[in-house]
C-alpha positions in Angstrom: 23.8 6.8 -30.5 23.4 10.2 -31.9 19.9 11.6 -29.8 18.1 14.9 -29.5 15.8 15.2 -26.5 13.2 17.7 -28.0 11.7 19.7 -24.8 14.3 19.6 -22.1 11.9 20.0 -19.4 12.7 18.2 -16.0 11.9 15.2 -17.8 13.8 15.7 -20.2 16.8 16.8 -18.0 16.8 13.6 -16.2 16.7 11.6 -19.7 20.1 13.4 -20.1 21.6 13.1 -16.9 21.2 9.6 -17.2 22.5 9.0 -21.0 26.1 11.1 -20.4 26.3 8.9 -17.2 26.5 5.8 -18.6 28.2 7.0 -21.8 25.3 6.0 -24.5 26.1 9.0 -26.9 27.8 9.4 -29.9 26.2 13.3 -29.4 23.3 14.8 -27.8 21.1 17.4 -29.2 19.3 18.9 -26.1 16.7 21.8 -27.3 14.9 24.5 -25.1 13.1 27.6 -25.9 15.1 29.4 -23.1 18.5 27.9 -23.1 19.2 29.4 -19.4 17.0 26.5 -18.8 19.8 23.9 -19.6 23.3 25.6 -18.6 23.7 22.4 -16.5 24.8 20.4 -20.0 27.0 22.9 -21.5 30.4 22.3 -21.6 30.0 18.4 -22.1 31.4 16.7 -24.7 29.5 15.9 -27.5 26.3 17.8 -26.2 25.0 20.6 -28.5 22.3 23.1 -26.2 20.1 24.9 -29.1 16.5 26.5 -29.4 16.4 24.9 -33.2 14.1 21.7 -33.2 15.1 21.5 -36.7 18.4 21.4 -36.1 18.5 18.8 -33.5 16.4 16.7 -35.7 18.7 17.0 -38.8 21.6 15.7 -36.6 20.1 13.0 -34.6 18.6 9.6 -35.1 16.8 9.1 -32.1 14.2 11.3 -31.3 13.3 11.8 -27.4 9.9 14.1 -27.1 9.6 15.1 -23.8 7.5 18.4 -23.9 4.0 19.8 -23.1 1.3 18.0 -25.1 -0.4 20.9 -26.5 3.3 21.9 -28.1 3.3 17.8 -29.7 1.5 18.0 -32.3 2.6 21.3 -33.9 6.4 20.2 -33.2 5.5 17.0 -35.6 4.1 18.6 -38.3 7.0 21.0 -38.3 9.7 18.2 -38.2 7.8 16.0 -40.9 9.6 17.1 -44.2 13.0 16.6 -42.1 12.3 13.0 -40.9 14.1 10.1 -42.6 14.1 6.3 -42.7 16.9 6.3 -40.0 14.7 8.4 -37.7 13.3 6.5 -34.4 10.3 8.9 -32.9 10.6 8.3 -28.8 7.4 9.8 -27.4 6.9 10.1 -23.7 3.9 12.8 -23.8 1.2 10.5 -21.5 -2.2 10.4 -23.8 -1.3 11.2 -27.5 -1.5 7.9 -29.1 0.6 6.1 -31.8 -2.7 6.6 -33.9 -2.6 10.3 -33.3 1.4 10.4 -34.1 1.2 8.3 -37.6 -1.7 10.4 -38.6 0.6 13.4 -38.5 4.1 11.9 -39.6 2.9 9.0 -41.1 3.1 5.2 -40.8 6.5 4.5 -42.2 8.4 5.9 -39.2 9.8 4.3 -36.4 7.4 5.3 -33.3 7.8 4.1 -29.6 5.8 5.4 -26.5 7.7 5.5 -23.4 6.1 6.3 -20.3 8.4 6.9 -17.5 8.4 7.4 -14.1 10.0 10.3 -11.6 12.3 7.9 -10.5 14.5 8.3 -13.8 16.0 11.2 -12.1 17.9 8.8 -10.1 18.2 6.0 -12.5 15.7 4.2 -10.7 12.5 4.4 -13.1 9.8 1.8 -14.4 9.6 2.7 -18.1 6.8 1.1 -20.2 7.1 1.0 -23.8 5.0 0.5 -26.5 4.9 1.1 -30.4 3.2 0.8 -33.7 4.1 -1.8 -36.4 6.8 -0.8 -37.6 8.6 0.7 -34.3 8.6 -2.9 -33.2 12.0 -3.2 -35.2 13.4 -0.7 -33.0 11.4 -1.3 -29.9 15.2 -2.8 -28.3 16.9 0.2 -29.1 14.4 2.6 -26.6 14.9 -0.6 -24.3 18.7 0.1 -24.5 18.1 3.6 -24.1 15.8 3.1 -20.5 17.3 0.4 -19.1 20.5 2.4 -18.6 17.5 5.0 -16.5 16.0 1.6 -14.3 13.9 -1.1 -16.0 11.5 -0.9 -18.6 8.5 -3.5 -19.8 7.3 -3.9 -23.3 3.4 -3.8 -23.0 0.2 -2.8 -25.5 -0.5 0.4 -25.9 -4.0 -0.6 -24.7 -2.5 -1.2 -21.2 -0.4 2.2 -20.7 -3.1 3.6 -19.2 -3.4 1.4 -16.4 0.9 1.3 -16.5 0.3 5.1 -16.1 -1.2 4.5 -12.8 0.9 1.2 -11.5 4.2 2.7 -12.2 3.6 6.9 -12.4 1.0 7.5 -10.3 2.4 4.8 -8.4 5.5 6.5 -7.3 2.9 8.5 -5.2 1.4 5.6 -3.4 4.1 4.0 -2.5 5.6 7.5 -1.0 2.6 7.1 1.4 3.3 4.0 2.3 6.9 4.8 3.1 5.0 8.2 4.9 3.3 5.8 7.3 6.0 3.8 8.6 7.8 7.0 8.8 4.7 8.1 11.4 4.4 4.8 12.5 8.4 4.5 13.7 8.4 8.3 15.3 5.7 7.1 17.4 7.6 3.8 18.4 10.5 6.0 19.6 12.7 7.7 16.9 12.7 10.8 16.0 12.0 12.0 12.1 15.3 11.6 10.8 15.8 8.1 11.9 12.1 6.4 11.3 12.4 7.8 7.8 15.9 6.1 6.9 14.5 3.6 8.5 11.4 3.0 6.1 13.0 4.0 2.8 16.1 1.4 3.5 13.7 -1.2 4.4 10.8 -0.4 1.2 14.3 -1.2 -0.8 15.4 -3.8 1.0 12.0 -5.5 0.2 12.0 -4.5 -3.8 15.1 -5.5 -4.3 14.6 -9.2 -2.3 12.0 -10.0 -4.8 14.0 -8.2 -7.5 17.1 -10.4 -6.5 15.2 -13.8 -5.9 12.3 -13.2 -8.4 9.6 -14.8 -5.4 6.2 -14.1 -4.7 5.7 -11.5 -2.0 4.1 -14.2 0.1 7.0 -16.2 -0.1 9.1 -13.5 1.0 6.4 -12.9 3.8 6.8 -16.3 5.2 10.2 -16.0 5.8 9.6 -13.0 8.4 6.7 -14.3 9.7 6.4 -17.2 13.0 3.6 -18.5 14.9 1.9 -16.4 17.0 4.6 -13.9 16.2 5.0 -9.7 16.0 4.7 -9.5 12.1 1.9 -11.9 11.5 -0.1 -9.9 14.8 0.7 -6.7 12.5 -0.4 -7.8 9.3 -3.5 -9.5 10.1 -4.4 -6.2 11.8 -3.6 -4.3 8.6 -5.7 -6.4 6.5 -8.4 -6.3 9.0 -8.1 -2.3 8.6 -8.5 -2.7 4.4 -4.4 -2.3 3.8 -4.5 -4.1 0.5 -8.3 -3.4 0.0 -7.7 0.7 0.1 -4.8 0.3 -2.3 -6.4 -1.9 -4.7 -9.2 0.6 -4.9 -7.2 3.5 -4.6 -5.4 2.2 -8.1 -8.9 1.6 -9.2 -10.0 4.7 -8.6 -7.0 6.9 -10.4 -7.3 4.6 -13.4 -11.0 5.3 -13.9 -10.3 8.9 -13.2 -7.4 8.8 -16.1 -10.0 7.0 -18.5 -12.4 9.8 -18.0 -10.1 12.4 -18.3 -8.8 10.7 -21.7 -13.2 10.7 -22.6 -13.4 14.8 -22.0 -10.0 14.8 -24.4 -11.8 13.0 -27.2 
């Protein structure tokens, strides 16, 4: 696959890390406006550092965007005379929507939105993707592309919003959680070090048990709890404290403050 990742923010930067890992380049165009930025990547094979969107775009296919969202728009319109009918526009800029992108490069192209999570830096992300009409062709190709990062999930654009929350903001909530069994284990007797391995080893032994055996969680809960045992006594106390409640509203809350924020935008 010969890509350009257009904005090699930290995003960006983990996008790459993950593509010359796995060996899913024919090249790589990675541009910056300060290539000091990038020195990481020089020196690979097959991966060209350059400040020149145009030239990135001229020797690519695949198109990652991964910068600022007030740079998007202006980067489009500057690349429009350049794209071609092999091009396949990759955005992952939260907010601008397909709409917006088509209205400046037009429907005939090949447009996906992908919205990642932080946990691409360590090949570990939830990527949602969606895409207009046409990008459906090539919708397997961005899969192709992700999967090699973590997982991803096809999904209407009308839902990334709430994906935005679930999967980006969610990488937040769930470091809480694994932040209060941390607390929860020092005060049970280990020190820092020790209840913290302790919570992030069990958080992914749990993921990766329904991962593995594709049950429900309460399935999975059944087989730790016993009659009037220790983990049934906890939980029942968490859930009389609001445990799920507070989350549920929590992911409430963030998704109705995303919607407004998306109203001021308009």
């Amino acid at each position: 696959m010969k890509i350009a990742i257009i904005g090699t923010g930290n995003l960006g930067k983990s996008i790459a890390k993950g593509l010359l890992t796995n060996n899913a380049i024919t090249s790589l165009y990675l541009t910056k406006r300060d290539l000091n930025d990038i020195q990481e990547f020089d020196g690979y094979k097959n991966v060209t550092l350059t400040t020149e969107n145009l030239e990135a775009v001229k020797q690519s296919d695949i198109l990652i965007f991964a910068v600022q969202p007030t740079h998007f728009e202006q980067i489009l319109i500057d690349i429009k005379p350049y794209l071609t009918e092999n091009h396949i526009l990759i955005s992952t800029i939260t907010g601008f929507l397909i709409s917006k992108i088509e209205g400046l490069v037009g429907n005939d192209q090949f447009i996906i939105r992908a919205m990642p999570n932080t946990a691409i830096a360590v090949g570990k992300s939830m990527t949602c993707l969606c895409s207009n009409e046409k990008g459906a062709k090539r919708i397997k190709v961005a899969e192709a592309i992700f999967n090699r990062l973590g997982h991803t999930l096809a999904i209407p654009e009308s839902q990334m919003q709430a994906a935005t929350v679930i999967c980006a903001s969610g990488i937040a909530f769930w470091m809480r959680l694994i932040r209060a069994s941390t607390q929860a284990a020092i005060q049970l007797g280990f020190d820092a070090k020790e209840a913290q391995e302790l919570a992030m080893y069990t958080s992914e032994g749990a993921a990766n048990l329904l991962i593995t055996n594709g049950l429900h969680p309460e399935e999975e809960i059944d087989r730790v709890t016993t009659p009037k045992g220790c983990t049934i006594e906890g939980l029942n106390e968490m859930e009389h404290k609001g445990l799920s409640s507070s989350l549920i509203q929590g992911m409430v809350a963030s998704f109705n403050k995303i919607n407004n924020i998306k109203k001021e935008q308009i």
